[in-house]
Each structure stands twice: as structure tokens, then as C-alpha cells.
C-alpha positions in Angstrom: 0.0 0.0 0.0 1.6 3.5 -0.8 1.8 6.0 1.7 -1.1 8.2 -0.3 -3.7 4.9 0.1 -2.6 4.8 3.8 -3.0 8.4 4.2 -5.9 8.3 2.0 -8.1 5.3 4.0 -6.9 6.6 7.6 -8.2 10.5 6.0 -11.3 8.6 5.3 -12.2 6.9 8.4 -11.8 10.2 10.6 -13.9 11.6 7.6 -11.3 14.4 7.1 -12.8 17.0 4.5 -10.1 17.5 2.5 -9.7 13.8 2.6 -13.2 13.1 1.1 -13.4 15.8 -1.5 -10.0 13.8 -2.6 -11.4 10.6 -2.9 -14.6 11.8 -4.5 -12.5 13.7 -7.1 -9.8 11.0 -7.7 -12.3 7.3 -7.7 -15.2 9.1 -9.2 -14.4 8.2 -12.9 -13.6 4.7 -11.5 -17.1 4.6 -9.4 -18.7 5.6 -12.8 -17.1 3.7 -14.9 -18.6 0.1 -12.1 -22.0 1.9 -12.7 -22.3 2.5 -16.2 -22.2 -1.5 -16.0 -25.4 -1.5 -14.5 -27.8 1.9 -15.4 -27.4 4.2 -18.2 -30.1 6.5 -16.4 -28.4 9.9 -14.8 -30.6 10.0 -12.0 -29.9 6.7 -11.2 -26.3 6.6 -11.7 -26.0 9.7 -9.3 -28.4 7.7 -6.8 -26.3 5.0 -6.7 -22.9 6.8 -6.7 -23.9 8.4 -3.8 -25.1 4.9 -2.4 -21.3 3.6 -2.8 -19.6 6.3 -1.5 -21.3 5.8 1.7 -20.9 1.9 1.5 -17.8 1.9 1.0 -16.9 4.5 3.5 -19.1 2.2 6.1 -16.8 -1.0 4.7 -13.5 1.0 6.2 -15.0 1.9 9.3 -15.1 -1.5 9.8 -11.2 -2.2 8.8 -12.5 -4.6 5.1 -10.0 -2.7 3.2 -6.7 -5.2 3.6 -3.5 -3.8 2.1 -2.1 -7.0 1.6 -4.7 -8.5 -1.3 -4.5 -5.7 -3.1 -4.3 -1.9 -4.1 -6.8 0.6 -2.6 -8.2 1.5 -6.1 -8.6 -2.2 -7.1 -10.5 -2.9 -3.7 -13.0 0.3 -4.3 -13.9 -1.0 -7.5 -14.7 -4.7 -5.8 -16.8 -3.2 -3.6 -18.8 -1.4 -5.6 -19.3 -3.9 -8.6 -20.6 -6.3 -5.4 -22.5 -3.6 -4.2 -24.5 -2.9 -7.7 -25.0 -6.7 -7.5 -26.6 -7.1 -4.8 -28.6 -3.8 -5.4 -29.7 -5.2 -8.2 -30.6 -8.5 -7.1 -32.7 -6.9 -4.6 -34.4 -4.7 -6.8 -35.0 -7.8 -9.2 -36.6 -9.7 -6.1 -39.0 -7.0 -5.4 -39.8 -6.6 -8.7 -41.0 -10.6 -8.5 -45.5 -10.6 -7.8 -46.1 -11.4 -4.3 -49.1 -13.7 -3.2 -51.2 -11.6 -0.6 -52.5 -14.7 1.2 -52.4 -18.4 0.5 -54.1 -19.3 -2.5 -54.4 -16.4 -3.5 -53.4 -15.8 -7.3 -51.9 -19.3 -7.9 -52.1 -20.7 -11.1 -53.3 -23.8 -12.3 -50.7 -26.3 -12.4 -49.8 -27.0 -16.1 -50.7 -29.9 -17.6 -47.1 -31.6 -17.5 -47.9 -34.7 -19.8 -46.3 -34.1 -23.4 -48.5 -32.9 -26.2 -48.6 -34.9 -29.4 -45.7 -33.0 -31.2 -43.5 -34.1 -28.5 -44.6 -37.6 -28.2 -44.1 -38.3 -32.1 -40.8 -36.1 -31.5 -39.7 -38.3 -28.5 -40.7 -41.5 -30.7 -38.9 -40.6 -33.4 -35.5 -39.6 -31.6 -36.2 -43.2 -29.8 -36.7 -45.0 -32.7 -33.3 -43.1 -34.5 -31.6 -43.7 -31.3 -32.5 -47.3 -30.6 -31.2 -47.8 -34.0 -28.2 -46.2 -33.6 -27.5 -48.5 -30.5 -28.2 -51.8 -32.5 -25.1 -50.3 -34.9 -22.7 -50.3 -32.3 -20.4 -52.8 -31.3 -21.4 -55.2 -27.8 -19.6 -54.1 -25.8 -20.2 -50.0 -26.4 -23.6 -51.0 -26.7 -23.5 -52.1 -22.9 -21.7 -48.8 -21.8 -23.8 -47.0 -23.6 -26.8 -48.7 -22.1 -25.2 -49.2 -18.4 -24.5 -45.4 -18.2 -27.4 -43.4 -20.1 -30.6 -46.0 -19.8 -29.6 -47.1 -16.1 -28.0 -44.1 -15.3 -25.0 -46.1 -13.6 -22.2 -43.7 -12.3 -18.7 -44.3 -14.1 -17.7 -46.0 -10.3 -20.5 -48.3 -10.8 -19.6 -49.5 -14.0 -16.3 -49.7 -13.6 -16.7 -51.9 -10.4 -19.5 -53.8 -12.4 -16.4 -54.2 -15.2 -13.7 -54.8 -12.8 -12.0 -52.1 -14.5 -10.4 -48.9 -13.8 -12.2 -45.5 -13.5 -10.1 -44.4 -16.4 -10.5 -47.2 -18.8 -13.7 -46.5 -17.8 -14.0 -43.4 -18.9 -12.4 -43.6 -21.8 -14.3 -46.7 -23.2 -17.5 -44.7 -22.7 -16.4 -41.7 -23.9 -15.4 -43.8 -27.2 -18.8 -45.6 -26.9 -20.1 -41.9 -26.8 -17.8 -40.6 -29.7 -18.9 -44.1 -32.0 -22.7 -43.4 -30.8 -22.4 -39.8 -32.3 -20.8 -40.8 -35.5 -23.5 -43.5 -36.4 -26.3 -41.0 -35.5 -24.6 -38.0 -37.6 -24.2 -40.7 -40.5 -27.9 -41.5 -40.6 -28.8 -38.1 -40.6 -27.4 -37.0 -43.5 -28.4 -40.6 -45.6 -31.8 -39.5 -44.5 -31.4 -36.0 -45.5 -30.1 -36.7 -49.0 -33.2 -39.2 -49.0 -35.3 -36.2 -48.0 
């Protein structure tokens, strides 16, 4: 930390004048500069500039500014990108509609079955896949079905193997890789068909 920072931190927390009107002048471009981020509106930009000096004069009072991570001007603007975070994830939240009592203003639940696009969609992409599966070789074919139809975890199968966790991995992964390769080849057959 230069002797200015010090002098300039220890000027702030006794809230010297001459100190402040420094600070303001020298990190205002920099305070700016965090906000523009977040509002283009003047008003707003002022409102919140005025918001950061005063948090971040409150975050020395209470000794957050540590010489040793860092510079004073690369702290300041740290502080006040978190601060237009969280200010705008608080404005964001009581922006969200808020239910006055229960049951008031809930919505139906959606009907969560799939529609008939989606069920001749899913049939199709099961049909192409199942497919797929038949033109792989055994033993990629039982990867590919231990892993992604039962949803084993790579330690599963490779215990159910009696094989390592990175032969496992690889060996689906080229299961995966061959899988792809069949799929991409009978799209475009079917799309010079087509």
C-alpha cells in the first residue's frame, strides 16, 4: 500500500474534508465507470454513486480494506461492482408478484404430460436412437446402455467391469464418440433421401 492509500483510508475513516473531497475527485471516474455496468439512467447513476460512496466509507469503518490483497483503487472498485449486485438482485426480487395470502393468485398447475408433437418427436428420436444402438459394437452398446438407460455412475460401472475408472471413462467416452458418429451418418443418408 503506498503511503497516499494509507493516508488516504486513515483521512477517510476520521472523515477528514479535504480527505473526502480527494477521494470523491480521484475514484469518481472509477465509481462511474462500475455503474455505467449496471444503469445508463443519470438520475440513477448519481443515486447509486452516492449509495457507494457511503458503503464503501461504512466498509473502512469497519477495517474490510486489507493492504495486503491488493491496491486501494482495485478494492474500491470490488466493492462497488458487489454492491451494484446485490442492489440489483434486490431490486429484481421486489420486482417478482407477491401472493397476498395463500391461495391467492396461484395458477393452475400445467398440464405436465407431453403434447402430441412431442410424443411423435420423442418417438422418433427413440426410434433413431434405438437404431443407432443396434449399430454399435457389444460391448459400447452395454456402456452406452449401463451409463445413459440405467444411469449407472462411471464407479458403478467400472466396479460392475472390474475395471479402472479411467479405462472406464475412456471406453464410454469412445462408446459416446462411435454413438455420435452413427447418428450424424444416418442423418445425412436421411437427409439426402429427404
Amino acid at each position: 500500500m503506498t503511503v497516499e492509500d494509507k493516508d488516504l483510508v486513515k483521512g477517510l475513516k476520521a472523515r477528514n474534508e479535504e480527505t473526502v473531497e480527494a477521494f470523491l475527485v480521484t475514484y469518481r471516474s472509477l465509481l462511474h465507470h462500475c455503474i455505467g455496468h449496471f444503469t445508463r439512467n443519470h438520475a440513477s447513476r448519481e443515486d447509486l454513486y452516492q449509495d457507494l460512496v457511503l458503503y464503501i466509507l461504512e466498509r473502512l469503518d469497519r477495517d474490510a480494506f486489507d493492504p495486503q490483497k491488493g491496491s486501494f483503487g482495485t478494492w474500491l472498485y470490488r466493492v462497488a461492482w458487489c454492491r451494484c449486485v446485490d442492489l440489483r438482485r434486490r431490486e429484481s426480487a421486489q420486482r417478482r408478484p407477491q401472493l397476498t395470502s395463500v391461495g391467492d393468485n396461484i395458477p393452475e398447475r400445467a398440464d405436465e404430460r407431453p403434447g402430441p408433437v412431442e410424443v411423435i418427436g420423442s418417438e422418433e428420436i427413440g426410434f433413431r436412437v434405438r437404431a443407432a444402438l443396434d449399430q454399435l459394437e457389444p460391448d459400447e452398446r452395454s456402456l452406452m446402455d449401463l451409463r445413459f438407460v440405467q444411469g449407472q455412475t462411471l464407479g458403478e460401472i467400472s466396479g460392475a467391469l472390474d475395471m479402472s475408472l479411467e479405462q472406464t471413462k475412456y471406453r464410454v467416452k469412445k462408446a459416446t464418440v462411435s454413438m455420435r458418429r452413427v447418428l450424424l451418418n444416418d442423418y445425412a443418408h436421411q437427409e439426402v433421401a429427404d
